[in-house]
C-alpha positions in Angstrom: -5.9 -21.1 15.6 -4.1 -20.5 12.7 -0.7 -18.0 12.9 -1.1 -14.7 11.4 0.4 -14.4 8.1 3.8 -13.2 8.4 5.1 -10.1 5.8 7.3 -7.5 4.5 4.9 -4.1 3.8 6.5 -1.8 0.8 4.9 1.4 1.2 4.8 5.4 0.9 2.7 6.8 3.8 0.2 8.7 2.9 -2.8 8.7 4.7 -4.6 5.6 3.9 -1.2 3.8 4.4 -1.1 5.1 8.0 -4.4 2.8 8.2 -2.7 0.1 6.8 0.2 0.1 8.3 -2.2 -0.4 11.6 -3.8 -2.6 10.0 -0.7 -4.9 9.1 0.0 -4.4 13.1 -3.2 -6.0 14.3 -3.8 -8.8 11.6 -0.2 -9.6 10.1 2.8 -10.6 11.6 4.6 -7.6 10.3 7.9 -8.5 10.1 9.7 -5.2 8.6 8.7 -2.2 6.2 10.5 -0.8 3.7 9.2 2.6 2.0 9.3 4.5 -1.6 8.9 7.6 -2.6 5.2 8.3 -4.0 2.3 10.3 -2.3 5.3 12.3 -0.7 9.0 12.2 -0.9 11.7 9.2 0.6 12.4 11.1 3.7 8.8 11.8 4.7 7.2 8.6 4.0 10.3 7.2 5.9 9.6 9.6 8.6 6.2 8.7 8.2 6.4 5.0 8.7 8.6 5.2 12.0 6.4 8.0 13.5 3.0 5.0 12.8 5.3 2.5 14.6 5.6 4.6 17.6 2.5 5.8 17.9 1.1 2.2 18.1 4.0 0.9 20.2 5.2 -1.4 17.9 9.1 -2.3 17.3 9.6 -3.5 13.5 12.8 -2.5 11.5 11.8 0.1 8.8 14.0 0.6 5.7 14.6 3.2 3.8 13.6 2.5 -0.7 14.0 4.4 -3.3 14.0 8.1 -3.6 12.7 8.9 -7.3 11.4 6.3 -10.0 13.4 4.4 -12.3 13.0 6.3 -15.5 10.5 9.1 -15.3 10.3 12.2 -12.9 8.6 12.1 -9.0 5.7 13.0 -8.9 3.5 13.7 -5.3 0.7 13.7 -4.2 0.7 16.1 -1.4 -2.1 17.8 -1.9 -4.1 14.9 -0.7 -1.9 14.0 1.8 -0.5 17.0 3.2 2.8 18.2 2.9 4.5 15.8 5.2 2.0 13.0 3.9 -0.2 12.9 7.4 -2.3 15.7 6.7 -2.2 18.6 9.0 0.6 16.8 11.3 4.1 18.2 11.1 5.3 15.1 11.5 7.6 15.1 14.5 10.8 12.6 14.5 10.7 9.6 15.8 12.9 8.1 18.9 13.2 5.1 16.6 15.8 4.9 14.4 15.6 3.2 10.9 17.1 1.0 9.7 21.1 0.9 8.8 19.8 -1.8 5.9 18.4 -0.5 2.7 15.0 -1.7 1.3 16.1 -3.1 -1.8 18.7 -5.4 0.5 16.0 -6.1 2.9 13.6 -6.9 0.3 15.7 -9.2 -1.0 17.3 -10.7 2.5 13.2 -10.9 3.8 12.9 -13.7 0.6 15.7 -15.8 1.0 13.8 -18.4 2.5 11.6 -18.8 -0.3 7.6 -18.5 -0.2 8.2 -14.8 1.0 4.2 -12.8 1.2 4.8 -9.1 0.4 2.1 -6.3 0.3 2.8 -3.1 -1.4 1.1 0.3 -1.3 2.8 2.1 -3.1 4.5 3.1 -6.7 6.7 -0.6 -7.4 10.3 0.9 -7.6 11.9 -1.1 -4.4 10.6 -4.3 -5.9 11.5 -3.5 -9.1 15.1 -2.6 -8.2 15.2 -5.7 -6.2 14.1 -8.1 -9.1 17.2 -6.1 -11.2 19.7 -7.0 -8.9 18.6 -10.2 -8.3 16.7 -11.7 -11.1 16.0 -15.7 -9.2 14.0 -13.2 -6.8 10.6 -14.3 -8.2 11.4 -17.5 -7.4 11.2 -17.1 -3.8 8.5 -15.1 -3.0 5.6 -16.9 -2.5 2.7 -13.9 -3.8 2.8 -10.4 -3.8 -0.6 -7.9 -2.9 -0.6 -4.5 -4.5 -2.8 -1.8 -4.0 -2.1 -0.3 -7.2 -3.6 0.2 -11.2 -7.4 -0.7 -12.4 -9.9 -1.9 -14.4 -12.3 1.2 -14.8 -10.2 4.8 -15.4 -7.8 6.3 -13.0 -7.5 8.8 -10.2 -4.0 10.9 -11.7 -4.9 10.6 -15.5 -8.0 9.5 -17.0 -6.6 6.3 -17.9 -3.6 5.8 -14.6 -3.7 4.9 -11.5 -1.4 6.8 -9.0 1.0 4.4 -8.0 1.1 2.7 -11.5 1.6 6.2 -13.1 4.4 7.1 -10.7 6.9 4.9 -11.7 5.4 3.0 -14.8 8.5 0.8 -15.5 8.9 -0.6 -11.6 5.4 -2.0 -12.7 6.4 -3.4 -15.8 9.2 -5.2 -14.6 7.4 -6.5 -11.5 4.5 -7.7 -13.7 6.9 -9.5 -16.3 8.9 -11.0 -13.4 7.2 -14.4 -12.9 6.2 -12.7 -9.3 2.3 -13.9 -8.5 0.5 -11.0 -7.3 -3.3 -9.7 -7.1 -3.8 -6.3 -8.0 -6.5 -4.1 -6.0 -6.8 -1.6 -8.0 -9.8 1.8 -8.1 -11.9 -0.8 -9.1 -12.3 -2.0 -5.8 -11.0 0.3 -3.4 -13.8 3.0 -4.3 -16.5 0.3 -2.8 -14.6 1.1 0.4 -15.3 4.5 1.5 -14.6 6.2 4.7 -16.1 9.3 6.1 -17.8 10.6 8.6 -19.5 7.9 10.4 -15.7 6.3 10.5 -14.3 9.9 12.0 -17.1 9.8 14.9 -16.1 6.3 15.6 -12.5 7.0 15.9 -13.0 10.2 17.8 -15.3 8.3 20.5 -12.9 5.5 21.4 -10.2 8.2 21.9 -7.0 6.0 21.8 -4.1 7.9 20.7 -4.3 5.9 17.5 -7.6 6.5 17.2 -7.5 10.1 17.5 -4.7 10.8 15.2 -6.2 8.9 12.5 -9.4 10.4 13.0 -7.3 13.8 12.0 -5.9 12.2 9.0 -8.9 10.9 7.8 -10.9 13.7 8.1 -8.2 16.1 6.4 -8.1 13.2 3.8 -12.2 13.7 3.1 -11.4 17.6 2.7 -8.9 17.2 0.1 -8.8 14.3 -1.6 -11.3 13.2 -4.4 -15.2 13.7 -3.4 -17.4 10.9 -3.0 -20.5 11.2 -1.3 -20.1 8.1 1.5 -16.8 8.7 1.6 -13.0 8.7 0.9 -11.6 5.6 -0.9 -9.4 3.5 2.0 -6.7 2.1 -0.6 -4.0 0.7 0.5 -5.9 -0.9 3.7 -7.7 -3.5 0.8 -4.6 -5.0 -0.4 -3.6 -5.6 3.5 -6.9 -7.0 4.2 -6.6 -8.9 1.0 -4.5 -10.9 2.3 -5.8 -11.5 5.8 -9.2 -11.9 4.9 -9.6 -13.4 1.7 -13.2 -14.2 2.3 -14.4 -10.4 1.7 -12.9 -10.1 -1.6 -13.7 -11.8 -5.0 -10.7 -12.1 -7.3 -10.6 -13.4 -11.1 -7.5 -14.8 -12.4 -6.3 -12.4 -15.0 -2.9 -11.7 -16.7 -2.1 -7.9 -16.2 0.1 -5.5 -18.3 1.2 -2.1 -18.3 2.2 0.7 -20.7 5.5 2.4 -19.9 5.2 4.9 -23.1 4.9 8.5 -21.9 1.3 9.2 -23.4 -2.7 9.0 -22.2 -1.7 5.3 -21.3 1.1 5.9 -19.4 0.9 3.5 -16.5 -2.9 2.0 -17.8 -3.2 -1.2 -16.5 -4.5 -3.4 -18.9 -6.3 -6.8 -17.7 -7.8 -10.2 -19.6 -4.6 -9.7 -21.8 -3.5 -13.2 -23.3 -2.5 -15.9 -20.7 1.2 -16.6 -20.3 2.8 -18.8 -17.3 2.9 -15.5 -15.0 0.0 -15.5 -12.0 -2.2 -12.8 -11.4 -5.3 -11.9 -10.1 -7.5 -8.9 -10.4 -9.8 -8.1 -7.4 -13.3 -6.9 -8.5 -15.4 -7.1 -5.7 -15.3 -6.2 -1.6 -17.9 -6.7 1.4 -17.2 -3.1 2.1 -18.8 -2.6 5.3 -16.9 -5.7 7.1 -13.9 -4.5 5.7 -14.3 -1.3 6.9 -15.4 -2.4 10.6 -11.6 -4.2 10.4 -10.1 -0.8 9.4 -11.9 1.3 11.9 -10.8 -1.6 14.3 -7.2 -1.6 13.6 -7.0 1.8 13.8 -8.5 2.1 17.4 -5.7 -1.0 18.5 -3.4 -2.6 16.6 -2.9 -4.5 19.3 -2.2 -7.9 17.2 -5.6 -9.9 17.6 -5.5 -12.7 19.5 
């Protein structure tokens, strides 16, 4: 049987990162996280991210990122994710400390060995950083999966994307870098949508994964956008991506960004003309096996044998 995929996850939990984070768990090997300010600030998505860990038992260095974007103003989105970024939860602090290493030095440490596999959830600002400090960076890592941008409108403008929006210039840099990555953007996410179906299930199997996801997911359908079946499960798609290539269909297209502080602030623009830099666009998911993984994942991340 082939070895899991082994990576770094950048990300900025937020409620559907909570479900990826489980689902990096159970179908990576997740090797360390390192998180960004973005749905709330640096030291909740930090507490955030060591809080997942120990609910789910699991023992992987997390690293403290960036605090604000590069150029532009924080922005949050905690009214979607609650204040702390877990909905209701006041989230408590964790017995496991993070990490003494930054993420921008972990980041850049995880790649050293070249053919590094990162997935990111969140707005690009540790990458970016990392790619500033060291500019042969590119060179070494081996594909990068973002859940990030579009194809077809946004979710914080009517042209943006959150996490492209949030820090606009991390995404610039990272797509100019040389760095191959696949972007899975609104386009695809809203096929996978979670709701009530998802809570029941969750709620029956009653781990404490389970059950506390089950929370966040159903505060998540009461405040975040309203779609009939469901609530979008982002950042889980460019996870699963990755591990399960078969329920995705990707076209190979060069992406850019705008950076200019108007109604395209953070657009991201696709079929733009080819250069010598990789990327791919994802455009279609098998939305209900990808959402049996999710629901999986987050009942045990115990890694899958």
């Amino acid at each position: 049987m082939t070895a899991p995929p082994r990576i770094l996850l950048d990300c900025d939990p937020g409620i559907d990162d909570a479900f990826a984070l489980l689902c990096a768990l159970k179908f990576t090997g997740l090797d360390a996280i390192t998180t960004v300010s973005g749905n709330v600030s640096i030291n909740n998505t930090t507490r955030n991210a060591r809080f997942i860990m120990e609910l789910a038992g699991a023992d992987v260095p997390v690293h403290r990122g960036a605090s604000a974007p590069l150029e532009v103003d924080g922005v949050a989105a905690d009214e979607i994710h609650g204040a702390s970024g877990l909905g209701k939860l006041k989230t408590p602090e964790s017995a496991r400390p993070e990490s003494n290493v930054g993420a921008v030095e972990a980041i850049i440490d995880y790649c050293a060995g070249g053919d590094a596999t990162i997935v990111a959830t969140g707005p690009l600002t540790n990458i970016a950083l990392a790619v500033q400090q060291d500019p042969t960076l590119p060179e070494r890592i081996g594909h990068l999966f973002w859940m990030g941008g579009g194809t077809e409108g946004g979710n914080v403008t009517e042209r943006a994307e959150f996490n492209a929006w949030v820090d606009p210039h991390a995404l610039d840099i990272t797509l100019r870098s040389g760095i191959p990555l696949t972007m899975f953007g609104l386009n695809l996410t809203h096929q996978v949508l979670m709701g009530q179906p998802e809570i029941d299930a969750l709620r029956s199997a009653g781990t404490a994964t389970a059950s506390m996801l089950a929370d966040f997911l159903e505060f998540y359908r009461e405040n975040g956008a309203r779609h009939v079946a469901g609530q979008p499960m982002h950042d889980p798609c460019a996870l699963l991506g990755l591990t399960h290539p078969d329920l995705f269909e990707t076209n190979k297209s060069h992406i850019v960004t705008s950076t200019i502080d108007d109604e395209d602030r953070g657009r991201t623009f696709v079929n733009e003309p080819q250069t010598n830099v990789e990327h791919y666009v994802a455009v279609r998911a098998n939305a209900p096996q990808v959402i049996d993984l999710i629901v999986q994942a987050a009942i045990d991340p115990t890694p899958a044998a």
